[in-house]
N, CA, C and O of each residue as an XYZ file, in Angstrom:
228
protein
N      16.210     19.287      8.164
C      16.012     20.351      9.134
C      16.986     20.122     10.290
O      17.329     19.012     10.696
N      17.407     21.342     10.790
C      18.186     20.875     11.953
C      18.345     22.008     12.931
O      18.070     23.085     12.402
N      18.694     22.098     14.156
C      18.607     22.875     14.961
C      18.391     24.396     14.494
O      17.352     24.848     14.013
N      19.536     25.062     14.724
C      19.476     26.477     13.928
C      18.270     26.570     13.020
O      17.737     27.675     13.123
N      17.788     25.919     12.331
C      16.809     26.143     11.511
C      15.534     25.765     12.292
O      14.484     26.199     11.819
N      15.467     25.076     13.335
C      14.423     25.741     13.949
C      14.347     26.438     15.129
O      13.465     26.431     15.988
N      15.373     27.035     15.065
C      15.312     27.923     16.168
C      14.638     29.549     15.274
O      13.791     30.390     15.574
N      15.550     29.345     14.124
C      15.310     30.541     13.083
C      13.513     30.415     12.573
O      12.974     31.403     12.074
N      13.096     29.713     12.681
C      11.591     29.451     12.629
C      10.351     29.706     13.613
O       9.151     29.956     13.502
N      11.362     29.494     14.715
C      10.668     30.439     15.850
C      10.679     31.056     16.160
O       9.782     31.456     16.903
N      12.085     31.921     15.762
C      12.270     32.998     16.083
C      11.456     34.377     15.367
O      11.284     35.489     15.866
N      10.981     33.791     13.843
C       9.961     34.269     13.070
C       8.630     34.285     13.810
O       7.960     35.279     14.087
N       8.409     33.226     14.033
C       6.693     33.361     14.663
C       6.428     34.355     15.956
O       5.309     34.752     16.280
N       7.372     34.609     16.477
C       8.013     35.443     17.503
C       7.814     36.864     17.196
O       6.828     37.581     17.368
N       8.809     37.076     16.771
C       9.176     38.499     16.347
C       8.950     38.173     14.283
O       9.587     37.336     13.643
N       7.988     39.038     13.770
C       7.485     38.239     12.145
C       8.610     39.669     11.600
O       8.287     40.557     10.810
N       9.773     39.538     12.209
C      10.670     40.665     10.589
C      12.110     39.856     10.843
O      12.508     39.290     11.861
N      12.662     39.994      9.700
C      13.932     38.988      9.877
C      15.183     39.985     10.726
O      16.296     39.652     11.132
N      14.518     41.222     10.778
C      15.847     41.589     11.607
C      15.831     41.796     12.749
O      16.753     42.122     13.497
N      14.184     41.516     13.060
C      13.945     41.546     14.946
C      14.414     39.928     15.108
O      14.889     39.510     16.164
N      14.267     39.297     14.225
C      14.148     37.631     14.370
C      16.359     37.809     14.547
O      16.965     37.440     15.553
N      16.772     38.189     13.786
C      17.901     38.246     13.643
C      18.748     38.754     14.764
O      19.542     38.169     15.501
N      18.349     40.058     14.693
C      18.534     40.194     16.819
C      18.899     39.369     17.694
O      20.030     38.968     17.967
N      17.629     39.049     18.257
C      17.096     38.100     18.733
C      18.243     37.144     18.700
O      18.806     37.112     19.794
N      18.848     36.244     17.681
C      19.632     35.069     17.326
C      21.012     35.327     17.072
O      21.686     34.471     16.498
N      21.487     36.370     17.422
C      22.493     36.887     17.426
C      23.169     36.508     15.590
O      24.243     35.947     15.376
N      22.491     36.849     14.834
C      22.844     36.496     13.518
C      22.620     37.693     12.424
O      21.860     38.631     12.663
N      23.155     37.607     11.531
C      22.872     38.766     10.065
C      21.224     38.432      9.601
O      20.585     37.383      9.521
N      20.908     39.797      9.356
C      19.490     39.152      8.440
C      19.702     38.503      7.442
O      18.843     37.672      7.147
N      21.027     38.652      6.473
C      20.607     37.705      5.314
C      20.834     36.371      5.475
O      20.571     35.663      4.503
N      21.261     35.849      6.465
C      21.423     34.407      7.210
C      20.186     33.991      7.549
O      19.847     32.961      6.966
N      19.160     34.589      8.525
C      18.104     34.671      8.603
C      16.969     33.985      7.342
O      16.101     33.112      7.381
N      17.546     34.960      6.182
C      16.524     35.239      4.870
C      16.770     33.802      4.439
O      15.868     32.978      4.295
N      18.257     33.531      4.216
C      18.597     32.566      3.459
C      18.463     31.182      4.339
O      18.299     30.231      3.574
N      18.483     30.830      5.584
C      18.338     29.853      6.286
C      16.521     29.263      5.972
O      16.157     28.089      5.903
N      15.610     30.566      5.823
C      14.572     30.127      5.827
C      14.342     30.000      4.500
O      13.472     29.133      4.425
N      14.710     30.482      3.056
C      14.628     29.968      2.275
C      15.078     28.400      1.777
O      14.442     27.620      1.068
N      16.171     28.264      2.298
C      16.374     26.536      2.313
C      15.676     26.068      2.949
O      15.564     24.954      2.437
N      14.689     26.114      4.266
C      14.349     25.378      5.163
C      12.683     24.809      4.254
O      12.120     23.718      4.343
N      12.301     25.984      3.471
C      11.082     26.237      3.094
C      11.384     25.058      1.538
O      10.419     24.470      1.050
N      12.193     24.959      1.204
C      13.000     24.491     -0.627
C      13.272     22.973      0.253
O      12.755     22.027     -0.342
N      13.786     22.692      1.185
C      13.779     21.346      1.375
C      12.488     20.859      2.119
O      12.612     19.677      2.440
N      11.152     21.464      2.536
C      10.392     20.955      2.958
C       9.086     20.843      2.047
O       7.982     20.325      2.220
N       9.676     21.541      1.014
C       8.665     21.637     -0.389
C       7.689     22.232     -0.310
O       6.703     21.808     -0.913
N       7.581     23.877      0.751
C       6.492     24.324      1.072
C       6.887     25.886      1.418
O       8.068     26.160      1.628
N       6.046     26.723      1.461
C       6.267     28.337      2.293
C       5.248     27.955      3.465
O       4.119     27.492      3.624
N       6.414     28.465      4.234
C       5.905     27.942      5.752
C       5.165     29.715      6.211
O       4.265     29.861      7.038
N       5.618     30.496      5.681
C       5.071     32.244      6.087
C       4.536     32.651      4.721
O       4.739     32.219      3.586
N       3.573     33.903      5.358
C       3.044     34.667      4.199
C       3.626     35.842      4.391
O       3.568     36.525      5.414
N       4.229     36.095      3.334
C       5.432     37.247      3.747
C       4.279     38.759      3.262
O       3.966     39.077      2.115
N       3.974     39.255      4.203
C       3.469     40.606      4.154
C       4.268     41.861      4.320
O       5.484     41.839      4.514
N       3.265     43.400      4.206
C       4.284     44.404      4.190
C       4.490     44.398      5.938
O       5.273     45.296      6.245
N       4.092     43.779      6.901
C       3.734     43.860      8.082
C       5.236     42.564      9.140
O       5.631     42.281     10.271
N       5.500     42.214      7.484
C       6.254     40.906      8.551
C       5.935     39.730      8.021
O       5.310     39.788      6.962
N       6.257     38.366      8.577
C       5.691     36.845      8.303
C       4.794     36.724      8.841
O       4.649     37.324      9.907
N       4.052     36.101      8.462
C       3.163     35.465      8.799
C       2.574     34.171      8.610
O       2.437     33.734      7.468
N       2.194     33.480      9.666
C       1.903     31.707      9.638
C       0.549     31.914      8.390
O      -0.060     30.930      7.972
């Protein structure tokens, strides 16, 4: 894990859609998508419950 990736993690719990989160971080959503898919693949877990509403813890 390393910075950017948790900034991109809070920025989810924050704002729960990757393109308000993306905003926000001055970044692309699929950077977003894909930052938290590695983050989730190296911690051996889904950290959100991805709803039609957004993430969710």
């Amino acid at each position: 894990m390393n910075w950017d990736d948790t900034r991109i993690f809070l920025a989810l719990t924050r704002t729960p859609s990757l393109r308000a989160s993306a905003r926000s971080l001055g970044v692309d959503q699929a950077t977003v998508g894909r930052r938290l898919n590695a983050l989730e693949a190296e911690l051996g877990s889904k950290l959100f419950l991805r709803a039609r509403d957004g993430y969710l813890l």
